[in-house]
C-alpha positions as CSV (number, residue, x, y, z in Angstrom):
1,X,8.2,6.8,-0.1
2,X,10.5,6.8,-2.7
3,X,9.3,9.8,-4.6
4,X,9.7,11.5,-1.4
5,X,13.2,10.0,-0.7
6,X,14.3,12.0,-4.2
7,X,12.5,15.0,-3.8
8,X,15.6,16.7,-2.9
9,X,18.0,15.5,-5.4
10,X,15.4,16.6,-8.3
11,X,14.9,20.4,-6.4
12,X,18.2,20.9,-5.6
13,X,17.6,21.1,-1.9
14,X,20.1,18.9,-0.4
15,X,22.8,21.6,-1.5
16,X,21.1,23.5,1.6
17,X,21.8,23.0,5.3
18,X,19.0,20.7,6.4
19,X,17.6,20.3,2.9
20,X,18.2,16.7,2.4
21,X,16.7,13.7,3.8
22,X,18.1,11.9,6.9
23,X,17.0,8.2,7.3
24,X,19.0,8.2,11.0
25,X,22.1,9.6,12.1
26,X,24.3,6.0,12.2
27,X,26.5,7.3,9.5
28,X,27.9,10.0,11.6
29,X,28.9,7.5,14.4
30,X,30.2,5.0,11.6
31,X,33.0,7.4,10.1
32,X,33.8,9.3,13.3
33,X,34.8,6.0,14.9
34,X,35.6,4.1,11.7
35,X,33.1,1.4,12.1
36,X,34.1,0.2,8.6
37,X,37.3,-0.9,9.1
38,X,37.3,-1.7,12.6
39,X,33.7,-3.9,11.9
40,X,35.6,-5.6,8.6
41,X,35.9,-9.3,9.0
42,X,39.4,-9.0,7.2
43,X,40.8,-7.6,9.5
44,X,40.5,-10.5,12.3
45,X,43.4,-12.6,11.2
46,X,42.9,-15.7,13.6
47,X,39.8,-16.5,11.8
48,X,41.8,-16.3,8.6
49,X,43.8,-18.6,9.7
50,X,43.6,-22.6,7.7
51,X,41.7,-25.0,9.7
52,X,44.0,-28.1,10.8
53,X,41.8,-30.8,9.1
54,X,42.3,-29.2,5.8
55,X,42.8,-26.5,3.5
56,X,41.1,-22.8,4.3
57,X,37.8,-22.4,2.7
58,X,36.3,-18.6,1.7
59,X,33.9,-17.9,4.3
60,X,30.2,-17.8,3.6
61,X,28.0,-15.0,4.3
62,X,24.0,-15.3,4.3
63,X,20.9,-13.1,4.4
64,X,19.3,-13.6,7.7
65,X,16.3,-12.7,5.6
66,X,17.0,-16.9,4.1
67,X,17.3,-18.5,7.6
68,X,14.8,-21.0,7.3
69,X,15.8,-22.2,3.6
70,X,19.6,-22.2,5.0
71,X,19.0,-24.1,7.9
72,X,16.9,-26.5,5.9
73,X,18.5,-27.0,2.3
74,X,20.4,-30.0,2.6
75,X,22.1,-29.9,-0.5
76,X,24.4,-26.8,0.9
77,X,27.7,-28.1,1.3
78,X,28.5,-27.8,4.5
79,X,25.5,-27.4,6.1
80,X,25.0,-25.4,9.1
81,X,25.8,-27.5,12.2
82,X,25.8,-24.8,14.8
83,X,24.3,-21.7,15.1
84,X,24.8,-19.0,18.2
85,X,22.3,-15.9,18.2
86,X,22.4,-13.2,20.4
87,X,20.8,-9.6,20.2
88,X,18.1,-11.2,17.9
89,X,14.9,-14.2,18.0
90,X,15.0,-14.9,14.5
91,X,12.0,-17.5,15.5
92,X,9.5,-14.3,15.4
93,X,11.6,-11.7,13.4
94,X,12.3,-13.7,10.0
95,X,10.0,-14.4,7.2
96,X,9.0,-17.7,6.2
97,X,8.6,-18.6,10.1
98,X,7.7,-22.4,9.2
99,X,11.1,-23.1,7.7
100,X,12.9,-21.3,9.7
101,X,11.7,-23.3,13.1
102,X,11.8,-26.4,10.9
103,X,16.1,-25.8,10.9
104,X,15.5,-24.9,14.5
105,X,14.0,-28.0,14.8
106,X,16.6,-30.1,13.4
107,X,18.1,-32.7,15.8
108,X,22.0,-31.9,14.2
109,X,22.0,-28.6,14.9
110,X,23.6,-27.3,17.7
111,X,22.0,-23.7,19.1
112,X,23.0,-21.8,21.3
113,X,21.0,-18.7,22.2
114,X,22.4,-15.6,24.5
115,X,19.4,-14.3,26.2
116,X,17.4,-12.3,28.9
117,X,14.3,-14.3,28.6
118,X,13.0,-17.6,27.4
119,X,12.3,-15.9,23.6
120,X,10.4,-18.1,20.7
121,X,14.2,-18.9,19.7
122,X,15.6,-20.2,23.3
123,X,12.7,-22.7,23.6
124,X,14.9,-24.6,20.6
125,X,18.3,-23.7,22.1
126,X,20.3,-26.8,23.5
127,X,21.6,-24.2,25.7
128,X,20.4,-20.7,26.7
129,X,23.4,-18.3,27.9
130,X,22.1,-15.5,30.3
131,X,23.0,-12.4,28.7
132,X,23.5,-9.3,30.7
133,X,21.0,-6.3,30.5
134,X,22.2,-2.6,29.6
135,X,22.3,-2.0,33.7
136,X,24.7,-4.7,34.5
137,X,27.9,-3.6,31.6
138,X,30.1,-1.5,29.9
139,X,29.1,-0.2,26.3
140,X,29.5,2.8,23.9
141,X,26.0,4.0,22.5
142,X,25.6,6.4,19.4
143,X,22.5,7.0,18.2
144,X,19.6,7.1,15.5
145,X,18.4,10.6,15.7
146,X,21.2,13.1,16.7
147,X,24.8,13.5,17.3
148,X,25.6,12.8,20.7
149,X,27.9,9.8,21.8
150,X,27.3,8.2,25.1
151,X,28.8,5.9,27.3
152,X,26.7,3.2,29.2
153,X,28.1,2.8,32.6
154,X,26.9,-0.6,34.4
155,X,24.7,0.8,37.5
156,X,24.7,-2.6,38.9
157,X,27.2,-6.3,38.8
158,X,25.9,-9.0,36.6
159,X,22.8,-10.7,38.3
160,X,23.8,-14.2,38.5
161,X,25.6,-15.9,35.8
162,X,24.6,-13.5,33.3
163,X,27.9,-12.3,31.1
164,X,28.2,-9.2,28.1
165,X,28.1,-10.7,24.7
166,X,31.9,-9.9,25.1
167,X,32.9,-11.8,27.9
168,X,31.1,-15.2,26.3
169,X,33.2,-14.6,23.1
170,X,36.3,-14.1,25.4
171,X,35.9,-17.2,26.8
172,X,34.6,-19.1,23.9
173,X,37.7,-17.8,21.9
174,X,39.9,-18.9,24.4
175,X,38.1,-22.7,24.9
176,X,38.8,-22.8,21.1
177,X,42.7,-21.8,21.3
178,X,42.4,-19.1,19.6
179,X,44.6,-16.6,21.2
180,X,45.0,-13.4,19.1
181,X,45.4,-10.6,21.4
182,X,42.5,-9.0,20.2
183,X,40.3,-12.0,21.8
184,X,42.1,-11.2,25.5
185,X,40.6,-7.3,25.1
186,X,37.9,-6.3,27.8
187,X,35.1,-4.2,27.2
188,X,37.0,-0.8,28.3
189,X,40.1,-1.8,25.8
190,X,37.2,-1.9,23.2
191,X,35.6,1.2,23.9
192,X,38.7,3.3,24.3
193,X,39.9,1.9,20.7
194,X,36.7,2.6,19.1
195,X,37.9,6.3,20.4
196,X,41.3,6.0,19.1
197,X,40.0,7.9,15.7
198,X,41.5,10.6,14.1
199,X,38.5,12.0,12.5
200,X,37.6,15.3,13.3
201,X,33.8,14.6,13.8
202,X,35.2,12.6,17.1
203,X,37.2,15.9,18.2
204,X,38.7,15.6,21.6
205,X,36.4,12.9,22.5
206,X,38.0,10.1,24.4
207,X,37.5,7.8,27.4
208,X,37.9,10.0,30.1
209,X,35.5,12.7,28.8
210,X,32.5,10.4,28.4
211,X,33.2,8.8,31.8
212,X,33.2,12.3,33.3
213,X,30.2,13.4,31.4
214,X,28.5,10.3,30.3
215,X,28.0,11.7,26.4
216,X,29.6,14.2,23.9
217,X,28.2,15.8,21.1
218,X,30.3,14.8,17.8
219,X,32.4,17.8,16.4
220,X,30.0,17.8,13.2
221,X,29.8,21.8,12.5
222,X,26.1,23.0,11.9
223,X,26.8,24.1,9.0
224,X,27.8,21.0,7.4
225,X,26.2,19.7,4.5
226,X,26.4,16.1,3.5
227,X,27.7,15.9,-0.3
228,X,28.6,19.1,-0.3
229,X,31.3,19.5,2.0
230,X,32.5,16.1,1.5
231,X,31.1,15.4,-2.0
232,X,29.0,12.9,-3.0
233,X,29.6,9.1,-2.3
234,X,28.7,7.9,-6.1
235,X,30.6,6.7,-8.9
236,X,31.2,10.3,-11.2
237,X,29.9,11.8,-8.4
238,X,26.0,12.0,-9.2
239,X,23.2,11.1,-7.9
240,X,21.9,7.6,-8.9
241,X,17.9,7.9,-9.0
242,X,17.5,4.5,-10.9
243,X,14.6,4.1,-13.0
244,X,11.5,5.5,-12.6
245,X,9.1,2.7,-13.8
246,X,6.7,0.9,-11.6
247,X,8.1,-2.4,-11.2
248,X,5.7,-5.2,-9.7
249,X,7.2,-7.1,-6.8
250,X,7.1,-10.8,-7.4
251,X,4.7,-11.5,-5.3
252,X,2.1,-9.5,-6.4
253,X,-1.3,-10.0,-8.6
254,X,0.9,-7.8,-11.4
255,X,3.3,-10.1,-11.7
256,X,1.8,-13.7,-10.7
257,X,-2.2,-13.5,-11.4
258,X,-2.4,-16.9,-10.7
259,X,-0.8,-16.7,-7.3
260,X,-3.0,-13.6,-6.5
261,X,-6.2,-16.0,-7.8
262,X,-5.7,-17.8,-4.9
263,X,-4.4,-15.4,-2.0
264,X,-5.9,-12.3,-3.3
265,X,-5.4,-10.1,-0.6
266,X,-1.9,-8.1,0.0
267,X,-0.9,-8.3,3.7
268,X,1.1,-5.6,5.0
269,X,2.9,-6.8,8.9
270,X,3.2,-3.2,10.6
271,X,4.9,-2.2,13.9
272,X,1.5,-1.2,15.8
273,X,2.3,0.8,18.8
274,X,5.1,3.4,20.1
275,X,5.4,0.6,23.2
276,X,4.9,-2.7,21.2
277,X,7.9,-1.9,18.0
278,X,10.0,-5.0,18.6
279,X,9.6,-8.4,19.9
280,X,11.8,-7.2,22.6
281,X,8.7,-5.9,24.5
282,X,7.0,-9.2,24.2
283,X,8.2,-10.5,27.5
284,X,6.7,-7.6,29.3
285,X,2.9,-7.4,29.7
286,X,2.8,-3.6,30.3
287,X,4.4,-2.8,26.7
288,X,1.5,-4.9,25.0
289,X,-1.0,-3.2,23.1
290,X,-4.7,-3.5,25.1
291,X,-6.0,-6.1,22.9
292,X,-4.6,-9.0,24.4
293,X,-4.3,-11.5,21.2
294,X,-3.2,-9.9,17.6
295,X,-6.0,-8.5,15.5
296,X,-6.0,-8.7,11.4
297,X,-7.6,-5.6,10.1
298,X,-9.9,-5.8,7.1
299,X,-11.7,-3.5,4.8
300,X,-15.6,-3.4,5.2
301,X,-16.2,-4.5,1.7
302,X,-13.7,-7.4,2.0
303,X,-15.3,-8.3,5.1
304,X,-18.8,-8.3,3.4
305,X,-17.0,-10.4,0.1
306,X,-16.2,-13.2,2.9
307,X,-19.3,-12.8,4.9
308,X,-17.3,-12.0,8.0
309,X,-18.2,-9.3,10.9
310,X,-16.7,-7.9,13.9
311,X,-14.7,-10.0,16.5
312,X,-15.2,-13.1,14.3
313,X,-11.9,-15.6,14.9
314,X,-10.9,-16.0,11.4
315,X,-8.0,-17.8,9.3
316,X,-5.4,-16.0,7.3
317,X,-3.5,-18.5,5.1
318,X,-1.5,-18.6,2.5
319,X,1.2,-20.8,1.0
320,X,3.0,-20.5,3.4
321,X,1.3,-21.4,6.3
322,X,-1.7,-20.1,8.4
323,X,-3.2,-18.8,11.4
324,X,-6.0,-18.1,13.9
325,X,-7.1,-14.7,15.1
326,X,-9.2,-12.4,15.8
327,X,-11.1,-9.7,13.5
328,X,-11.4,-5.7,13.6
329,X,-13.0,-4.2,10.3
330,X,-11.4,-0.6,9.5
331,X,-11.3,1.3,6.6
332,X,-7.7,2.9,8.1
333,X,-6.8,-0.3,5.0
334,X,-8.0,-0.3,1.9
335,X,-10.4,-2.4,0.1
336,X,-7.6,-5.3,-1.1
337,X,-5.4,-4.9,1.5
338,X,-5.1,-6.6,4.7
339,X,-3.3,-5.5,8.1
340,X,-2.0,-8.1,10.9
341,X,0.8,-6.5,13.4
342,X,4.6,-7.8,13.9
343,X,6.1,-8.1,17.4
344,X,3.8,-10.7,18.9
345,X,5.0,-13.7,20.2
346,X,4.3,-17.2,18.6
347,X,2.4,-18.0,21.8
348,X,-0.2,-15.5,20.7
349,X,-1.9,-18.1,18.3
350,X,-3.6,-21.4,18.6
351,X,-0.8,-22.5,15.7
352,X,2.3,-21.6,17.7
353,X,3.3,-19.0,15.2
354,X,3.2,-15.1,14.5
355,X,3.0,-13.1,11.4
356,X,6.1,-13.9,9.8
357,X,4.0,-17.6,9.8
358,X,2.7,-15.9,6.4
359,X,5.6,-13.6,4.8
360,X,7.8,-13.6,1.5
361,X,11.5,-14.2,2.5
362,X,12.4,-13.1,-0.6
363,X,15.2,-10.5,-1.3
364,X,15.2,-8.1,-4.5
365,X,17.4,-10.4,-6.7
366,X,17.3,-7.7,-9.7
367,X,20.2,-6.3,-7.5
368,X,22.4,-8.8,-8.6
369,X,22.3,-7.6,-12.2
370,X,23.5,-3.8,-11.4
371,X,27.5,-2.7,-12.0
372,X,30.2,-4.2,-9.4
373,X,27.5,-6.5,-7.2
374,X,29.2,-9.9,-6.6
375,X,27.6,-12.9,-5.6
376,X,30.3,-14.8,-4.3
377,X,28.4,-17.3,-2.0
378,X,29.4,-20.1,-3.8
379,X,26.7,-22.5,-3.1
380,X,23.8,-23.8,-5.4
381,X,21.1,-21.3,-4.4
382,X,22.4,-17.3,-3.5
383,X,21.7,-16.9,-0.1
384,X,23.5,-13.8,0.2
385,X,21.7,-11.3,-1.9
386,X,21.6,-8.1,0.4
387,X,18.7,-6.3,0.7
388,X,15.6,-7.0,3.3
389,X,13.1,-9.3,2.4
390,X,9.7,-8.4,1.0
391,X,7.6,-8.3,4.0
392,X,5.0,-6.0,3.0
393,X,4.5,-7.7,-0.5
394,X,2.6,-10.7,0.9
395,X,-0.5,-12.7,-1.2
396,X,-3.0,-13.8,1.7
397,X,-7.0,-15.3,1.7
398,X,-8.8,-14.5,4.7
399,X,-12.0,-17.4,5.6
400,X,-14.3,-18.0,9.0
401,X,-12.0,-20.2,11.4
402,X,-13.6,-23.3,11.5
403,X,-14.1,-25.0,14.8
């Protein structure tokens, strides 16, 4: 992937129109509405503002990729007391799933989860806020994959007490006393200021248009060629490949033979069906794939190694945890490698857990020694390394299930 991802800086074909490499199209939508300052947390001065108990302390960020040691490391200082998700279920969707439902667990910490559906996170809520679907408000959509802005008009009123995202912030901002205008804005105020841009992708693009129309393309001319027309986005202005040295991952046999001694098979957690990519579609029997419990994959000769055979129930472990399912041998994986799919429930084992049971939480720290990164978390242990965690670069051992 990554020898692909710099195939057109070392041709030369990202000075042509379409030459380059697009991972989505979120960047477009980020400068035409100026998502980066109107996203920064600077600029929201009521939460600048000193607490009355005592003198203001810098504000902490964290890797969601390190829930589970941040919600259980009790020498952090303060430790997290309260915790509201919404648009997420970290209880499926973050590695090191053990420890992050061991914080979830905790009886002093106060969740509170915005939701459509009783996710593996709500069942630990102490209260479960009903979140409004796309049908029931007011949103502005750009996109991944093209250039057209859209506005999402609600087709239908809130069914029962369900409430945007917005309006609980509203009203939790206002139980709180905090009463910056900003926090008395409603979801059309919000919209119609994300539009108040003077960039020219955004063009004559404004409220009234996409209410009319329902979408607008942005004014991004075809001929426009990213870091060309604009020039690159790099210090001097060139194109930073880094080095080209394989560089063994942590967890890997490379770089820990004894780990690898023990768990000697690499499990890779892949999104397994066009209907099936997020735990979103977990609630919804008719996006599951046809096999109605997850399947690990295995090679033919690991299979043989282990003395296992089609359909067996099996247990793939590690240090981290384990669990119990079912068995297809495939040589779609290679010999070594081991394949169990992501977006399953935690109701979809005996153990009460998913894939993420078994995967490394941990982010590229070598980032930390590059030009200009700051760590600036201020606590013991860096929780706020950014970067995604290493998913794919997971040590397993695969045995018969016992009975």
């Amino acid at each position: 992937m990554r020898a692909v991802a710099i195939l057109p800086a070392v041709t030369g074909a990202w000075r042509e129109v379409g030459g380059g490499l697009a991972r989505s199209t979120q960047v477009y939508f980020e400068r035409a509405l100026s998502l980066d300052t109107v996203l920064s947390l600077d600029t929201v001065p009521a939460l600048n503002t000193a607490p009355a108990h005592g003198p203001e302390t810098p504000r902490r960020k964290f890797n969601m990729a390190a829930l589970g040691s941040v919600l259980c490391d009790e020498a952090l200082q303060p430790q997290i007391e309260a915790l509201v998700v919404h648009n997420s279920n970290p209880a499926s969707i973050c590695p090191d799933q053990n420890a992050v439902i061991r914080g979830l667990e905790r009886d002093d910490l106060f969740c509170v989860v915005i939701e459509q559906f009783m996710t593996d996170t709500a069942r630990y809520a102490d209260i479960v806020l009903p979140a409004t679907t796309q049908l029931e408000h007011l949103e502005l959509m750009p996109a991944w994959g093209h250039l057209y802005l859209a506005l999402n008009k609600p087709a239908i009123s809130p069914v029962g007490q369900a409430l945007p995202n917005t309006e609980i912030f509203r009203r939790l901002a206002k139980a709180m006393g905090l009463d910056e205008p900003m926090f008395s804005d409603s979801d059309e105020d919000l919209v119609r200021q994300l539009l108040d841009s003077d960039h020219p992708w955004l063009g004559d693009i404004d409220f009234e248009l996409l209410d009319r129309d329902g979408w607008a393309r942005l004014d991004v001319p075809d001929s426009y060629r990213p870091n060309i027309d604009d020039g690159p986005e790099t210090i001097g202005g060139r194109f930073r490949l880094g080095s080209l040295r394989y560089r063994a991952g942590a967890e890997t046999a490379e770089a820990n033979p004894a780990l690898a001694a023990k768990y000697p098979l690499n499990l890779i957690s892949r999104k397994q069906h066009l209907k099936f990519l997020n735990t979103n579609y977990g609630a919804f029997p008719e996006h599951q794939p046809s096999a109605l419990a997850p399947q690990l994959e295995i090679h033919p000769i690991d299979a043989a190694a282990r003395g296992l055979k089609e359909g067996d129930t099996i247990e793939v472990y590690n240090q981290r945890g384990s669990l119990s399912v079912g068995l297809t041998i495939s040589e779609d994986v290679q010999p070594g490698m081991v394949a169990l799919p992501f977006g399953w429930w935690n109701r979809s084992t005996p153990e009460g857990r998913s894939v993420n049971a078994l995967t490394n939480p941990q982010v590229d720290a070598t980032r930390e020694t590059e030009p200009g990164f700051d760590r600036g978390s201020g606590n013991p242990v860096n929780y706020d390394v950014p970067g995604s965690a290493a998913f794919h670069e997971t040590l397993v051992q695969v045995r018969a299930a016992t009975a």
